[in-house]
VMD Tcl script that draws the C-alpha trace (Angstrom):
set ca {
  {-16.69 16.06 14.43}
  {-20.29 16.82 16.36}
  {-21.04 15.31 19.48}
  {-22.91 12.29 18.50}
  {-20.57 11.18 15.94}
  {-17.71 11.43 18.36}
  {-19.30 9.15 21.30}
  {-20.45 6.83 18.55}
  {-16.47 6.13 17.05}
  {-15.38 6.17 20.59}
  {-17.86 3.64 21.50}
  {-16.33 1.36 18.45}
  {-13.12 2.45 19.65}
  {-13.70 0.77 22.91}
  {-15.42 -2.23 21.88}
  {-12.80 -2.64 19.32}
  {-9.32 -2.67 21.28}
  {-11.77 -4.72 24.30}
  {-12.46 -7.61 21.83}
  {-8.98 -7.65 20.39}
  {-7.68 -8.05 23.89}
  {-10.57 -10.72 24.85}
  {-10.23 -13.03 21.60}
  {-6.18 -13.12 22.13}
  {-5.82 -14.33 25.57}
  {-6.03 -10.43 27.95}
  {-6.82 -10.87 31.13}
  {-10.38 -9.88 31.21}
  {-9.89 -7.19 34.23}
  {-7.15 -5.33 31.54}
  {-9.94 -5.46 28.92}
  {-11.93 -3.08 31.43}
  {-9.46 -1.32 32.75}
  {-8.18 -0.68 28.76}
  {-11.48 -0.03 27.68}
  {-12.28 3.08 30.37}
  {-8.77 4.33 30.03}
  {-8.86 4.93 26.17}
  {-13.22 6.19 26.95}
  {-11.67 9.01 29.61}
  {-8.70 10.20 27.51}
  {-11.09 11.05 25.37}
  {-13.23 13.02 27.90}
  {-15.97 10.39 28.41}
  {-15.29 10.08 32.12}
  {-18.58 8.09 32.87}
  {-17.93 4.55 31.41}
  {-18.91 1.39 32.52}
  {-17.73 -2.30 30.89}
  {-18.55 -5.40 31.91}
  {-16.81 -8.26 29.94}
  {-17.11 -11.49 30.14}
  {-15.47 -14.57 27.79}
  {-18.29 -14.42 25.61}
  {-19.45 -10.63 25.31}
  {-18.16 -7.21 26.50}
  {-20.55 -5.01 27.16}
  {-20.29 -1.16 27.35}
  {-21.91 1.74 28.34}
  {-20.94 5.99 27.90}
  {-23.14 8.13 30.34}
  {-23.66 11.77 30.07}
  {-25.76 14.04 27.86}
  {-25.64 11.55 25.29}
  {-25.74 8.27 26.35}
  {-25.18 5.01 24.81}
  {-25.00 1.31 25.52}
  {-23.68 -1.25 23.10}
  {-23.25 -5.21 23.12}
  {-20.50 -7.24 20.92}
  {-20.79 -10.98 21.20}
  {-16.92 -12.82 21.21}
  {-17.53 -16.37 19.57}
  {-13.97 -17.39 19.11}
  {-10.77 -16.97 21.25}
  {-7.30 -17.51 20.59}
  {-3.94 -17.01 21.75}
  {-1.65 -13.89 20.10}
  {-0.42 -11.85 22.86}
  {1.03 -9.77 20.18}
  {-2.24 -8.30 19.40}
  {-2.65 -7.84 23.20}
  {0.77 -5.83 23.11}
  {-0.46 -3.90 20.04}
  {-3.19 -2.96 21.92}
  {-1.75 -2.15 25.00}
  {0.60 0.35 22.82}
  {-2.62 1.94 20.82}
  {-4.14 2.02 24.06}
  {-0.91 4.27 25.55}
  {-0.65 6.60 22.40}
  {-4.35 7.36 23.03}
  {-3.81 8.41 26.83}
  {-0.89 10.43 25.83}
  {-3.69 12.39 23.51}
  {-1.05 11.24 20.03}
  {-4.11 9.94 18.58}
  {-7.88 10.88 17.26}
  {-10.68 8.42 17.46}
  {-10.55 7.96 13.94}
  {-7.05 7.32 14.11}
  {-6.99 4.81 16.80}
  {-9.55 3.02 15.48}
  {-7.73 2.42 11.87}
  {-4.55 1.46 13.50}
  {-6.76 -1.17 15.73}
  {-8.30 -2.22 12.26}
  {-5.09 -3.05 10.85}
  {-3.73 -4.48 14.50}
  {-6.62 -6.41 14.02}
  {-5.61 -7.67 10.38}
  {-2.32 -8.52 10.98}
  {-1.03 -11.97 10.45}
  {0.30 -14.24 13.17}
  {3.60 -13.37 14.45}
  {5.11 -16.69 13.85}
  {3.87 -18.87 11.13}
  {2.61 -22.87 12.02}
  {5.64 -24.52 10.78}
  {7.64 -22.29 13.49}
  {5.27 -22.86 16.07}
  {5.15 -26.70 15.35}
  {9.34 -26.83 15.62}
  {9.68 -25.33 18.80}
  {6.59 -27.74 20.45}
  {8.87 -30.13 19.13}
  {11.87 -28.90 20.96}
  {10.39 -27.54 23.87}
  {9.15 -31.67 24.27}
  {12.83 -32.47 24.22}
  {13.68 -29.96 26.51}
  {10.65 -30.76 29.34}
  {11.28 -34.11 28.98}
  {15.18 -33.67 30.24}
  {13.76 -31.18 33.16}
  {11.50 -33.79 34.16}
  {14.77 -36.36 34.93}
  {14.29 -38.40 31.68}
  {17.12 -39.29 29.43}
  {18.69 -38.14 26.58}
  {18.51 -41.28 24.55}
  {14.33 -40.11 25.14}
  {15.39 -36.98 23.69}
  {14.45 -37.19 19.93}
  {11.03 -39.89 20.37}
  {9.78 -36.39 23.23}
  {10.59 -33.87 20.14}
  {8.65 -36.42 17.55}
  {5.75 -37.02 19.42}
  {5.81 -33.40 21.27}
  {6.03 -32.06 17.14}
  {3.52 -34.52 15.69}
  {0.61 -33.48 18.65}
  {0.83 -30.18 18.14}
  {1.00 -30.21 14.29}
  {-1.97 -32.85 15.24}
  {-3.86 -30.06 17.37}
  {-3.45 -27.09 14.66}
  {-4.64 -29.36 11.89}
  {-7.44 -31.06 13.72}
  {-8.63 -27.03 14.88}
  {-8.96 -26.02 11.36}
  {-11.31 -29.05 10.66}
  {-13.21 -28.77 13.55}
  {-13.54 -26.12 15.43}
  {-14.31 -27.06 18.83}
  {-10.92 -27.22 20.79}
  {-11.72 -29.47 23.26}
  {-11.69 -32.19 20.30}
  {-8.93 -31.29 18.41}
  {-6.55 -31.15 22.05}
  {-8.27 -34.41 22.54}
  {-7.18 -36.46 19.37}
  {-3.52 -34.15 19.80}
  {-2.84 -36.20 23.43}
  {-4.08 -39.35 21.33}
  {-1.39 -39.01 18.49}
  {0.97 -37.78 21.33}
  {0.31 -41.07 23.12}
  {0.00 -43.40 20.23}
  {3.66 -42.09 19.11}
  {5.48 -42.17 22.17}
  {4.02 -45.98 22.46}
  {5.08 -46.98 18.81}
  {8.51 -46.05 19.77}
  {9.44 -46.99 22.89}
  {8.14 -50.34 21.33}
  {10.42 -49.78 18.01}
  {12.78 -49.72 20.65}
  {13.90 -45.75 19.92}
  {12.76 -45.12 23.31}
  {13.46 -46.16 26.74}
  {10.68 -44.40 29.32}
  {7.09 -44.15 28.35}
  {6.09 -41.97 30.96}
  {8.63 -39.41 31.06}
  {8.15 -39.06 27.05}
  {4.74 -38.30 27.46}
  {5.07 -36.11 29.64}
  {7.54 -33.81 27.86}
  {5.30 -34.73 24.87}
  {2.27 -33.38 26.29}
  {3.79 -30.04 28.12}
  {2.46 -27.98 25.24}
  {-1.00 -28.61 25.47}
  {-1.09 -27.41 28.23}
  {-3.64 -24.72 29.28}
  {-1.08 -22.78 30.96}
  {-2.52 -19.63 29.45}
  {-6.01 -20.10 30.52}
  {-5.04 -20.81 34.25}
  {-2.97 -17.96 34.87}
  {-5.65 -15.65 33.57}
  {-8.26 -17.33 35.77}
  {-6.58 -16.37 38.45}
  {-5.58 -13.43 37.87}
  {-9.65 -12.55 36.91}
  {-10.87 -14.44 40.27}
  {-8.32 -12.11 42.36}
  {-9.69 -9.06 40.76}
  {-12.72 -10.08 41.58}
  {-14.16 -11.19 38.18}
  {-15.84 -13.98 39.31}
  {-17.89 -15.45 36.65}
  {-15.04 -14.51 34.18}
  {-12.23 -16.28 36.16}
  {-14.57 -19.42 37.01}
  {-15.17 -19.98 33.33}
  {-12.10 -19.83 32.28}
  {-10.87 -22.27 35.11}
  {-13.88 -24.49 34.01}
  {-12.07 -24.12 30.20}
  {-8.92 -25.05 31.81}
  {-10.30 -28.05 33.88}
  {-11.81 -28.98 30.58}
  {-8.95 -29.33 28.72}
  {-6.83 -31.29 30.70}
  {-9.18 -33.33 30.70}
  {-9.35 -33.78 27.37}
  {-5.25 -34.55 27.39}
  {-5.58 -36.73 30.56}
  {-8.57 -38.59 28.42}
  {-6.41 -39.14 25.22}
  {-3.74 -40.14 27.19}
  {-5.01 -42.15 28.98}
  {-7.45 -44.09 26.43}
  {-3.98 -45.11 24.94}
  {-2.15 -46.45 27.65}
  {-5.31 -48.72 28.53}
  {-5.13 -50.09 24.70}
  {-1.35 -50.69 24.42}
  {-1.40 -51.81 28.73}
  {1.33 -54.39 27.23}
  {4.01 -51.85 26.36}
  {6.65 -52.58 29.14}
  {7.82 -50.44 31.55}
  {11.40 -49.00 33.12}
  {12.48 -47.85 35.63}
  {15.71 -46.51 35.42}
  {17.55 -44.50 37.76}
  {16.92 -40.66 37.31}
  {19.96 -38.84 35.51}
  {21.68 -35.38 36.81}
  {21.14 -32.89 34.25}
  {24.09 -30.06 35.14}
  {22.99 -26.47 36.22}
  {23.77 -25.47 32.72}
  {21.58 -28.31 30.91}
  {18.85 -27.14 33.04}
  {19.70 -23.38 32.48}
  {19.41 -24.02 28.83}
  {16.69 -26.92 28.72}
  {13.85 -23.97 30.88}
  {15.85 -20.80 28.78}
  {14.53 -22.85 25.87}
  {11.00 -24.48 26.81}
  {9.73 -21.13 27.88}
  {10.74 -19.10 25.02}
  {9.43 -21.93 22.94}
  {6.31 -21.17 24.82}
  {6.65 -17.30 23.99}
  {6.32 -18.41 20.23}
  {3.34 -20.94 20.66}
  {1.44 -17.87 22.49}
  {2.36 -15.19 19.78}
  {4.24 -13.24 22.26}
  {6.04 -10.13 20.78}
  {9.37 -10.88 19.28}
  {11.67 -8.54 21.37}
  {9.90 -10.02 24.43}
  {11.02 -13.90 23.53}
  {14.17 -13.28 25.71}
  {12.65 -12.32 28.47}
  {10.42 -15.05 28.59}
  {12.85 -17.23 28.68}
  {14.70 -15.67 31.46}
  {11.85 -14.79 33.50}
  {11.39 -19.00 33.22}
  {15.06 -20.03 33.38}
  {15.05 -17.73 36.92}
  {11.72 -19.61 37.88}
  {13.35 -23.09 37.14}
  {16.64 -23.08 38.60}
  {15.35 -21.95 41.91}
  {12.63 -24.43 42.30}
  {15.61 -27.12 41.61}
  {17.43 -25.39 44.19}
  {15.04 -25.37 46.97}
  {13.43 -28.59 45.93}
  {16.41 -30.63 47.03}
  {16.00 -29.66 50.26}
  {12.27 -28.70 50.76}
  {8.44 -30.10 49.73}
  {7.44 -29.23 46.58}
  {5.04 -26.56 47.51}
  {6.63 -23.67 48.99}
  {9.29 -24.13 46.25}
  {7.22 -24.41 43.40}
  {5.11 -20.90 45.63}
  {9.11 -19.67 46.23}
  {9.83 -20.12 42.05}
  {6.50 -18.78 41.07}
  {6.61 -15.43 42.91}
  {9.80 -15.26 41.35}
  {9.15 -15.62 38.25}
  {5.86 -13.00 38.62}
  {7.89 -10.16 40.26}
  {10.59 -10.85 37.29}
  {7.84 -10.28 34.54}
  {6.63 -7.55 36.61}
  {9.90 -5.93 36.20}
  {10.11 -6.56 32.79}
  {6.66 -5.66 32.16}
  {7.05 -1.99 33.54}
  {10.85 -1.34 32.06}
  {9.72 -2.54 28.43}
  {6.18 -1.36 28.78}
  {4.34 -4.26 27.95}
  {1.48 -6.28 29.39}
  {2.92 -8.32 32.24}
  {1.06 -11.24 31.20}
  {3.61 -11.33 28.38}
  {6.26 -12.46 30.65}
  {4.52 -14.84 33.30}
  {2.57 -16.80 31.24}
  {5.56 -18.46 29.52}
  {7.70 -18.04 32.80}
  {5.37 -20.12 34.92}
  {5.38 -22.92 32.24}
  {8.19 -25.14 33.85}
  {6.58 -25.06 37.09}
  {3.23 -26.18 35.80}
  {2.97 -30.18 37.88}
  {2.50 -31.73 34.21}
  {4.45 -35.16 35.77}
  {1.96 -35.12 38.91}
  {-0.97 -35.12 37.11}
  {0.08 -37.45 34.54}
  {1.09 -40.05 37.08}
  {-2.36 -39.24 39.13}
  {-4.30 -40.37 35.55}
  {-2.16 -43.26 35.08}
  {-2.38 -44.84 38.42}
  {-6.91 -44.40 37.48}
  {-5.98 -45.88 34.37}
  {-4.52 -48.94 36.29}
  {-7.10 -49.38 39.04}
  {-4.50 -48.11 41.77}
  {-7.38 -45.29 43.20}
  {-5.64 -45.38 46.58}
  {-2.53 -44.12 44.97}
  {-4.44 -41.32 42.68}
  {-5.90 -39.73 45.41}
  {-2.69 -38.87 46.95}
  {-1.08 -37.52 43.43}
  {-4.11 -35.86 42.44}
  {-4.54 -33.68 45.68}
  {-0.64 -32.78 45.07}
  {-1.35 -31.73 41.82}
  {-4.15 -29.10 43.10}
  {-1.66 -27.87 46.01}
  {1.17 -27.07 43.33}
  {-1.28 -25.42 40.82}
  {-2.62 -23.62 43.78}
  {0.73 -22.90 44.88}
  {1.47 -21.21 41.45}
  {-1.50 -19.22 41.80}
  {-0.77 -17.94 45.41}
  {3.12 -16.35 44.24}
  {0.78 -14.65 41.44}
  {-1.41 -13.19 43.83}
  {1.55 -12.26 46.11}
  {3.51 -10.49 43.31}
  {0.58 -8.72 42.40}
  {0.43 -7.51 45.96}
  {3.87 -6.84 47.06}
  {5.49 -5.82 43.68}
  {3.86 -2.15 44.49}
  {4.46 -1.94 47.86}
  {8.49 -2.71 47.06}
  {8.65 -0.53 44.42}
  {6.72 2.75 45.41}
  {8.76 5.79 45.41}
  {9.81 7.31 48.73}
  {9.31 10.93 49.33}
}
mol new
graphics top color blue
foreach p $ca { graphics top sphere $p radius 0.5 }
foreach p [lrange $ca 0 end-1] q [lrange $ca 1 end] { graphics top cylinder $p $q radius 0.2 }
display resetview
């Protein structure tokens, strides 16, 4: 292979495992960092990327340089493609593989079908529902109206994306049927607590996903990267908070309990987080050895913001359970070899203030502003709290484990 045909099929190389990554939810500083690795192992050593949500674009300098563009118009979530590429991306540092090579096994990466079908996907929404909802302190009688109406919105959002395919809509008309549901039964009388089912219901639309890679782009300093994707996932819980709430100011007359909050053992909650956050290992595509680790790397997460929440603020335990449950995927991440984001992104599910910012949008939905204000700001401090033990994981984890001479 001459010269020029060589930098042109590394070039597509590049682009190829970069867009892979980008469409199915890679952070975007991996995409770069993925990108120049597999352009120097094969002795390009002047590359440049710069990738955004929309567009990666990439340069080769040298004798025979070359600058190409690819536009990303849809994104997903199948971090099984991102670990396929991760492992393509390995082989081709290790010098296993030719660029002609790499770039058919990236063609039929790229090919592949989902991981998990719908019908999968759609059962454990369902359950993980149930099992948020008895995190949360609801009750078990609440149990099978969460998994309905936590089943029936998500089947609601995959449907709804295939119609139309603007997300924002379809995750919008998922929180009404997630709503409208939990409202029919708690006035069939199948349920008991309206707001504790919706909240469980709604846990997996969440856009847990999109904020942990928004912060993980802002602290590498991709700023218009990370701020876009924050924007995405300010956007769409909004959507939720907007389908939720539209519901509860039609049926205002459903009436309202309050019953005293039940103890859920240490093994209930063991198994309830064990199984919400390998349900949310499925919903994201995540690799199928890696489902057990997620749900460890949340069930860790969980029990010790339980722990230190009974005798602390919120805050520095959900900070306490979050770099946890980073430097936990980071070990997992570097003894299986995979893409730490794997690990996190369903570990830090649990901690994610779903209840906060549910009651924050229901106390605007009732005129109580002066109440809102208050939940709201709590809200930001947890999420921000979950972001800071990211940051600090990413900053200690190689301090602590850096050989000594």
């Amino acid at each position: 292979m001459d010269i020029e045909k060589k930098l042109e099929r590394v070039t597509e190389v590049c682009l190829l495992a970069g867009k892979m990554m980008m469409q199915n939810g890679g952070e975007t500083y991996r995409v770069e960092d993925t990108m120049m690795r597999i352009a120097a192992a094969y002795g390009m050593k002047d590359s440049q990327s710069f990738v955004t949500p929309t567009g990666i674009l990439f340069a080769l300098d040298g004798s025979s340089p070359t600058t190409r563009l690819i536009r990303i118009s849809e994104r997903s979530t199948d971090l099984n493609k991102v670990t396929l590429v991760n492992d393509i991306s390995r082989r081709i540092t290790r010098g296993e593989l030719t660029p002609d090579e790499a770039h058919r096994l990236l063609k039929q990466a790229e090919a592949a079908p989902a991981a998990y079908p719908p019908w999968l996907q759609i059962v454990l929404a369902a359950l993980a529902s149930g099992c948020f909802l008895l995190m949360f302190q609801g009750r078990m009688a609440d149990f099978i109206p969460a998994v309905l109406a936590g089943g029936l919105g998500f089947a609601a959002l995959i449907w709804f994306h295939r119609l139309v395919p603007i997300k924002l809509f379809a995750e919008l008309v998922a929180s009404v049927v997630v709503g409208m549901l939990s409202v029919l039964l708690v006035q069939a009388g199948l349920g008991q607590e309206l707001d504790r089912i919706i909240i469980g219901s709604v846990m997996p639309l969440v856009p847990g996903l999109l904020l942990t890679n928004a912060v993980r782009d802002l602290i590498a300093g991709h700023l218009v990267s990370g701020l876009s994707k924050g924007a995405e996932a300010f956007l769409t819980a909004f959507a939720i908070g907007t389908g939720v709430a539209f519901v509860l100011s039609v049926g205002a007359g459903v009436p309202m309990k309050e019953l005293a909050d039940p103890e859920l053992s240490w093994a209930g909650q063991a198994a309830a987080s064990f199984i919400a956050s390998a349900g949310f290992g499925i919903l994201f595509q995540a690799p199928r050895r890696s489902l057990i680790q997620c749900g460890l790397s949340g069930m860790l997460g969980w029990l010790l913001y339980v722990l230190l929440a009974e005798g602390m603020d919120a805050v520095p335990a959900t900070l306490a359970a979050s770099l946890l449950v980073a430097f936990v995927s980071q070990l997992f991440a570097r003894f299986y070899r995979t893409p730490v984001i794997i690990f996190s992104v369903a570990g830090i599910i649990p901690l994610v203030p779903g209840g906060v910012a549910y009651d924050a949008m229901r106390s605007v939905v009732e005129n109580r502003y002066g109440e809102s204000l208050p939940l709201a700001a709590k809200a930001f401090m947890l999420s921000g709290a979950i972001a800071i033990g990211l940051v600090l994981s990413e900053v200690l984890h190689p301090l602590l484990t850096k050989p000594r001479r």
